[in-house]
C-alpha positions as CSV (number, residue, x, y, z in Angstrom):
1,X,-2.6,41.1,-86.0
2,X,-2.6,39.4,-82.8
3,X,-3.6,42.1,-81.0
4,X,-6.6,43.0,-83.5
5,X,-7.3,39.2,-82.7
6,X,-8.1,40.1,-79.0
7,X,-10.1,43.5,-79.6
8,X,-12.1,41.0,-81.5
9,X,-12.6,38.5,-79.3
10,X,-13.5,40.6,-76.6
11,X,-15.9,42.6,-79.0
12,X,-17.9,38.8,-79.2
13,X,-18.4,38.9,-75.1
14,X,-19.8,42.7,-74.8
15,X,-22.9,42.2,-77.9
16,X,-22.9,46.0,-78.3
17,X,-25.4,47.6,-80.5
18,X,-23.4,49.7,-83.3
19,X,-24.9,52.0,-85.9
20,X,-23.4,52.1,-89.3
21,X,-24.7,55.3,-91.0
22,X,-23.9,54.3,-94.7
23,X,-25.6,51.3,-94.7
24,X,-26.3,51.0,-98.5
25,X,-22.1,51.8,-98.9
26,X,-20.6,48.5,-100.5
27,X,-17.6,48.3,-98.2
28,X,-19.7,48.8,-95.6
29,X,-22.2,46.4,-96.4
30,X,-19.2,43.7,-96.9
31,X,-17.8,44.4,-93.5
32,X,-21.5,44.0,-92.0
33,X,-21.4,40.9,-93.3
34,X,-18.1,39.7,-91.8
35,X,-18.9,41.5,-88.3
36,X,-22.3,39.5,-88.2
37,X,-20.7,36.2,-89.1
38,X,-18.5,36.5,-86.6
39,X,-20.5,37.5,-83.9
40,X,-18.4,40.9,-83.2
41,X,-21.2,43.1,-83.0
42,X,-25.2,43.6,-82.9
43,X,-25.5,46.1,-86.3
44,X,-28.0,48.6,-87.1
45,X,-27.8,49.6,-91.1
46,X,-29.2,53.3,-92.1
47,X,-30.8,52.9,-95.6
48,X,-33.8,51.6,-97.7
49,X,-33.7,48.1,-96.4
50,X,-34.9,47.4,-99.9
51,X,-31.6,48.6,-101.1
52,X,-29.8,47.2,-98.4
53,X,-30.7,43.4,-99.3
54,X,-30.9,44.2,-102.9
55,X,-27.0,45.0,-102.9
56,X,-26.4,42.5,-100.2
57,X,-28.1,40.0,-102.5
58,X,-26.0,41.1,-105.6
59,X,-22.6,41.0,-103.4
60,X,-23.4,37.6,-102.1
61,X,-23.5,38.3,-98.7
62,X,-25.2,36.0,-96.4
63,X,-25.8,37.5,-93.0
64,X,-27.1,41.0,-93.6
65,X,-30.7,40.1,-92.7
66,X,-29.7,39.5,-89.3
67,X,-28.9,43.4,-88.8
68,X,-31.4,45.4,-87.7
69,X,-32.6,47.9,-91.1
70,X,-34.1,51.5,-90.6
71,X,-35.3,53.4,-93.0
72,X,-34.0,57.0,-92.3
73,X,-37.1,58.4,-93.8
74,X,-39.7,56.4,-92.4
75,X,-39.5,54.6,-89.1
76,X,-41.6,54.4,-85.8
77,X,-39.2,57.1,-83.5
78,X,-39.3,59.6,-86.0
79,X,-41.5,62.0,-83.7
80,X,-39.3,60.7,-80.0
81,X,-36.1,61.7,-82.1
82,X,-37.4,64.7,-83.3
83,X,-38.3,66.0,-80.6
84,X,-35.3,64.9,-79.0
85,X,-33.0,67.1,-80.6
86,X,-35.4,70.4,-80.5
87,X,-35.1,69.5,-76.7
88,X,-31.4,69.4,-77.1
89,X,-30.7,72.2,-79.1
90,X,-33.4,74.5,-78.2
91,X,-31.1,76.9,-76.5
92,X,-29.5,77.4,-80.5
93,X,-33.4,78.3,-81.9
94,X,-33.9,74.4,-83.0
95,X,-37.7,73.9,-84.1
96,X,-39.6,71.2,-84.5
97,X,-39.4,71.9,-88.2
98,X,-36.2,72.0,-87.9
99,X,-35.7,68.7,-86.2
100,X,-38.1,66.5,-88.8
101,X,-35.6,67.5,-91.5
102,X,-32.3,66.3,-89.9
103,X,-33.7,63.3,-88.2
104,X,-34.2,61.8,-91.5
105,X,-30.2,62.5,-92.2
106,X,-28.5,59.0,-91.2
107,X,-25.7,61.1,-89.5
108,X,-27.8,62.8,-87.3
109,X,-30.0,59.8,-86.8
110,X,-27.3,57.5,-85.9
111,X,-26.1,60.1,-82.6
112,X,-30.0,60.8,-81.7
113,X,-30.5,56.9,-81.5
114,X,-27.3,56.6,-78.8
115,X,-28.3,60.0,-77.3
116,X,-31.6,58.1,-76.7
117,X,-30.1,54.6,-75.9
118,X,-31.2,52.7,-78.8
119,X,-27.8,52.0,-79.6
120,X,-24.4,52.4,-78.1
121,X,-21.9,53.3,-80.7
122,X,-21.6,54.8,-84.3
123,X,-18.8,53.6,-86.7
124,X,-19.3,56.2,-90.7
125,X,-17.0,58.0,-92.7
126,X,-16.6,55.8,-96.2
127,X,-18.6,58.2,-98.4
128,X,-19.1,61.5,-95.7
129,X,-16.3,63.9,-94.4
130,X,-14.9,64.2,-90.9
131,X,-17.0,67.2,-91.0
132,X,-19.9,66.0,-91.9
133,X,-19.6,63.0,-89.7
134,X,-18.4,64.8,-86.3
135,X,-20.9,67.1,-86.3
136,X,-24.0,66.1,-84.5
137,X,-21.6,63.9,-82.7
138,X,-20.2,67.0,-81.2
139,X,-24.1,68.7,-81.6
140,X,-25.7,65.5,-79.7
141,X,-23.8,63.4,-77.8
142,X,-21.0,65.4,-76.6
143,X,-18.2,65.1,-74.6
144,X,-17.7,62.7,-71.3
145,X,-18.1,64.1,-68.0
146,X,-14.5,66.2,-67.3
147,X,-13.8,66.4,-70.4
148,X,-14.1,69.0,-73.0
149,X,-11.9,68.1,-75.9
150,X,-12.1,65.4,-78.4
151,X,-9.0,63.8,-79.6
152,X,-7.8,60.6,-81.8
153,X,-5.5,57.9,-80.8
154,X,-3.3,55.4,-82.9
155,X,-2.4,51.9,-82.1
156,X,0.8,51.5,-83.1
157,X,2.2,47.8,-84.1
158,X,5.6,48.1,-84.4
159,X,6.5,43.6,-84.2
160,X,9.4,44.9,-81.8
161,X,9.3,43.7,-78.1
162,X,12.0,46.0,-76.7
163,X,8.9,49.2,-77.4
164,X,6.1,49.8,-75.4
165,X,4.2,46.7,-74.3
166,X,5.4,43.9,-76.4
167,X,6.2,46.3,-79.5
168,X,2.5,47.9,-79.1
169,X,2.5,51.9,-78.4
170,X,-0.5,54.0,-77.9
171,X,0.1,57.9,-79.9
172,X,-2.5,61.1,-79.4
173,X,-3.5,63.3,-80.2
174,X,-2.6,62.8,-83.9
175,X,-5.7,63.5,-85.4
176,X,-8.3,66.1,-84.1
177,X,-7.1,68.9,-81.7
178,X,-4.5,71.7,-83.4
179,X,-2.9,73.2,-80.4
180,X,-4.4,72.2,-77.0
181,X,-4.2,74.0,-73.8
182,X,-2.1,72.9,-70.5
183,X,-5.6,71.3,-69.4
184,X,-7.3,69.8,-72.8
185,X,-3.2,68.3,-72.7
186,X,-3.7,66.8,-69.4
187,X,-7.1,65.1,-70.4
188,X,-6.2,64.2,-73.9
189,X,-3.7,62.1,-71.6
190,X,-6.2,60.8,-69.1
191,X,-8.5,59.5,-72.1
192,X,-5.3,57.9,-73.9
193,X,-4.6,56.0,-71.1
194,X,-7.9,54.7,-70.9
195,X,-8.0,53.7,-74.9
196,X,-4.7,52.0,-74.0
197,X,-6.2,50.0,-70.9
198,X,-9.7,49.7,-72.3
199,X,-8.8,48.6,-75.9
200,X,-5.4,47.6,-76.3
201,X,-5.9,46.1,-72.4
202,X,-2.1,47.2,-71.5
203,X,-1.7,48.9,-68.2
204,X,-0.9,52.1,-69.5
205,X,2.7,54.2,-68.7
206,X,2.1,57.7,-70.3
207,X,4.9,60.3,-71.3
208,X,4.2,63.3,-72.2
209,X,6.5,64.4,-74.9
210,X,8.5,67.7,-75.1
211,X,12.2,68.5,-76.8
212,X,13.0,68.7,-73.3
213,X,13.4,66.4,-70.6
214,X,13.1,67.0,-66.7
215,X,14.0,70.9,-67.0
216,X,17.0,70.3,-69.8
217,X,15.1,73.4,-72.3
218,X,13.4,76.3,-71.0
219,X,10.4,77.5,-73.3
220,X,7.0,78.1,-72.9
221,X,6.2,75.6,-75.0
222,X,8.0,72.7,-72.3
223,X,5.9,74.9,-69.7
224,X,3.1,73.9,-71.3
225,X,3.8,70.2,-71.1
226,X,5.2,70.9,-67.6
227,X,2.0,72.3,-66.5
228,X,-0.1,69.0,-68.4
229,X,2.0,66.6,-66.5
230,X,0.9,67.7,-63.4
231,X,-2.5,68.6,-63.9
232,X,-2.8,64.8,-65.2
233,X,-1.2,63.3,-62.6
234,X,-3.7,65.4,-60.1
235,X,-6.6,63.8,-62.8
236,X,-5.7,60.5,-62.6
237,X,-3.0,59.5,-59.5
238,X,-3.7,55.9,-59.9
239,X,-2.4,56.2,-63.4
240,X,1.7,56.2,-64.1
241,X,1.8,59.6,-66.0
242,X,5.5,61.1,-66.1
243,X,6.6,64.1,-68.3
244,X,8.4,66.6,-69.9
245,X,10.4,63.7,-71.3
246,X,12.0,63.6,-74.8
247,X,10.9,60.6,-77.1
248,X,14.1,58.8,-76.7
249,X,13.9,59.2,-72.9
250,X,10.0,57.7,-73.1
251,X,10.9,54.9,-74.6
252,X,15.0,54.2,-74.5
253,X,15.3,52.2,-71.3
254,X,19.3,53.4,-70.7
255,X,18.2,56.9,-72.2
256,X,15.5,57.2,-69.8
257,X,17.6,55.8,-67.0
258,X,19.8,58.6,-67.4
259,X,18.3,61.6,-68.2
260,X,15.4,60.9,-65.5
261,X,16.3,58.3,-63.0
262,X,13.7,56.9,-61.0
263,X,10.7,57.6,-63.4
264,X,8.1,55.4,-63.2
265,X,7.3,55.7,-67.3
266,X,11.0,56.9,-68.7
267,X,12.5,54.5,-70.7
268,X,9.4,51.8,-70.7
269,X,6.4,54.1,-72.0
270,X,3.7,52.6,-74.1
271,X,1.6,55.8,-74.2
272,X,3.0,58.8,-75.4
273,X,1.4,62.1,-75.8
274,X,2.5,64.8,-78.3
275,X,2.3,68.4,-77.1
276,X,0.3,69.4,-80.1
277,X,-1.5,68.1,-83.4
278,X,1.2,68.9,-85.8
279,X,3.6,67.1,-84.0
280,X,1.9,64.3,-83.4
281,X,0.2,64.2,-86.8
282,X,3.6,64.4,-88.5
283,X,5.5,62.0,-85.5
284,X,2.8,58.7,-86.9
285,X,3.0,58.9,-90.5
286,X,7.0,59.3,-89.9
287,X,7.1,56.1,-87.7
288,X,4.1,54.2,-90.2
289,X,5.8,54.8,-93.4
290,X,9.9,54.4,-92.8
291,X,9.5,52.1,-90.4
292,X,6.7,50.2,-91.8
293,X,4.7,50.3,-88.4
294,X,0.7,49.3,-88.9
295,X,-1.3,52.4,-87.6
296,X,-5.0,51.3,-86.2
297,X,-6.7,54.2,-86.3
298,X,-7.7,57.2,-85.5
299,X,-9.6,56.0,-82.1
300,X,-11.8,59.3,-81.2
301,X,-11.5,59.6,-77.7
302,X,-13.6,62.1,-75.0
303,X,-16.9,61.5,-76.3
304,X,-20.4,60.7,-74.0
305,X,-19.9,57.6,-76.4
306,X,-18.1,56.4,-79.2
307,X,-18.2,57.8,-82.7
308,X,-15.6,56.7,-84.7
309,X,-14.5,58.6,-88.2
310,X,-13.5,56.3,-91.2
311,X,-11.3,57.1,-94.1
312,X,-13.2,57.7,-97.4
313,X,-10.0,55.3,-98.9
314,X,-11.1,53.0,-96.0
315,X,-11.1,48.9,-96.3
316,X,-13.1,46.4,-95.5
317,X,-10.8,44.9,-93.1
318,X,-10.6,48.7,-91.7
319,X,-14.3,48.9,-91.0
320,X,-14.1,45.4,-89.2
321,X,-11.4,46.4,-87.1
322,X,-12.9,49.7,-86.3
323,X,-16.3,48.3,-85.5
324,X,-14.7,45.8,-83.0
325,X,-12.7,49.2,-81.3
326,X,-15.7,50.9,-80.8
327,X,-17.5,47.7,-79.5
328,X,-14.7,47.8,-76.9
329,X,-14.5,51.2,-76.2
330,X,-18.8,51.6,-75.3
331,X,-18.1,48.3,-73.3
332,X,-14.9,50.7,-71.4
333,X,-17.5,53.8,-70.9
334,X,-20.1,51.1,-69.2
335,X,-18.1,50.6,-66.7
């Protein structure tokens, strides 16, 4: 919770502009509310701002009317956004036709208004699939420069000291990416780190995770993570980026001190990266649910700009939370 305090309280200092797609969604509307009162973000709501400030009225909420409210179907950039994305996706046999009928989708209008810098982050998911949401995220907005794969991060709160920094770890890719190459490894590592330093504001130590540490199993599969560490390290060589290390060499201090002395992560990491979505899926809910860890997340990570995918089971405290995350993360691609 503490550290959901400080995401928060940086979120007040950057004033970025986030879009919330379902903006006539009761737990969305409630966690508007909270996010306006306390100053976390500047909040554009998709819907009939007739609806919008009907329901806000019959909730009791208090602060909607200082978001901004946009009609999907009738507002003044209809035309610039329209013929935004026929610019865009011309090259897949987009028309103009075409383009008048999705811009008035709040999915696809949310990522045209960051693509055209109306607004600099996008936070949906409570009534629409992954699918559905990713999309024109992936259509639109893209990946980051050097990057070409999109990937999710956890937070991990585990209230014990002796792990990571101060009991916080950093997982990926445990959400998006099935099987990733050597290369989309080494960047999912490279964007990790930067979720770690940009949001969690730890000075990240990554390990990249094998059944093998330093050479002790020979499979393609360690090659693999072999190959990652040192294209990430080649990436990134201000960064502390150590691997093929087991999980209880990453973050066992007299494990790591043994099975790879002098490693500047072994034994102390605070990031660790699975070699691949199953493992990492399966390696968080493991940790979450025996051990009782709180899970924030997932964080998409490797997009132009941040589009972040709710749960349809989400909360209201979860839509806070991840508003304030992707406040922090658009204030991390700024600079």
């Amino acid at each position: 919770m503490e550290l959901l305090e400080k995401i928060k309280e940086n979120a007040r200092k950057y004033k970025k502009r986030i879009v919330l797609a379902e903006g006539t969604e009761e737990r969305t509307l409630k966690a508007a509310d909270e996010i306006l009162r306390e100053g976390l973000a500047q909040l554009i709501l998709l819907g009939n701002p007739t609806e919008i400030l009907a329901i806000a009225e019959k909730l009791g909420l208090k602060h909607i009317n200082e978001a901004t409210l946009i009609n999907p179907q009738e507002h003044d950039k209809k035309e610039t956004y329209a013929n935004l994305l026929v610019e865009l996706r011309k090259n897949k046999g987009m028309t103009k036709e075409q383009a008048l009928k999705l811009v008035v989708d709040p999915l696809y209008l949310a990522v045209l208004m960051i693509k055209n810098g109306d607004a600099d982050g996008e936070v949906a998911g409570a009534i629409n699939a992954t699918g559905d949401v990713l999309r024109p995220a992936f259509q639109i907005v893209k990946t980051e420069p050097g990057i070409s794969v999109v990937s999710g991060a956890f937070l991990m709160l585990t209230n014990n000291p002796a792990f990571g920094d101060n009991g916080l770890l950093v997982f990926a890719d445990c959400a998006v990416h099935p099987n990733p190459t050597a290369e989309e490894l080494a960047q999912i590592a490279i964007v990790t780190a930067r979720t770690a330093k940009n949001i969690a504001k730890i000075e990240p130590r990554v390990a990249m995770l094998s059944f093998s540490t330093k050479g002790s199993a020979k499979n393609e599969m360690v090659d693999k993570v072999v190959e990652a560490t040192k294209l990430a390290q080649q990436m990134a060589p201000d960064v502390n980026i150590d691997g093929e290390l087991q999980a209880d060499a990453a973050i066992i201090p007299s494990v790591g001190n043994l099975k790879a002395p002098g490693s500047p992560v072994a034994g102390k990491a605070n990031v660790l990266v699975f070699p691949t979505l199953e493992v990492g899926n399966i390696g968080y809910k493991l940790v979450q649910r025996i051990a009782g860890i709180e899970a924030v997340g997932p964080i998409l990570q490797g997009m132009a700009a941040p589009i972040n995918d709710l749960s349809r089971g989400c909360s209201v405290s979860d839509i806070v939370n991840m508003v304030a995350i992707t406040v922090n993360q658009a204030a991390g691609l700024t600079k």
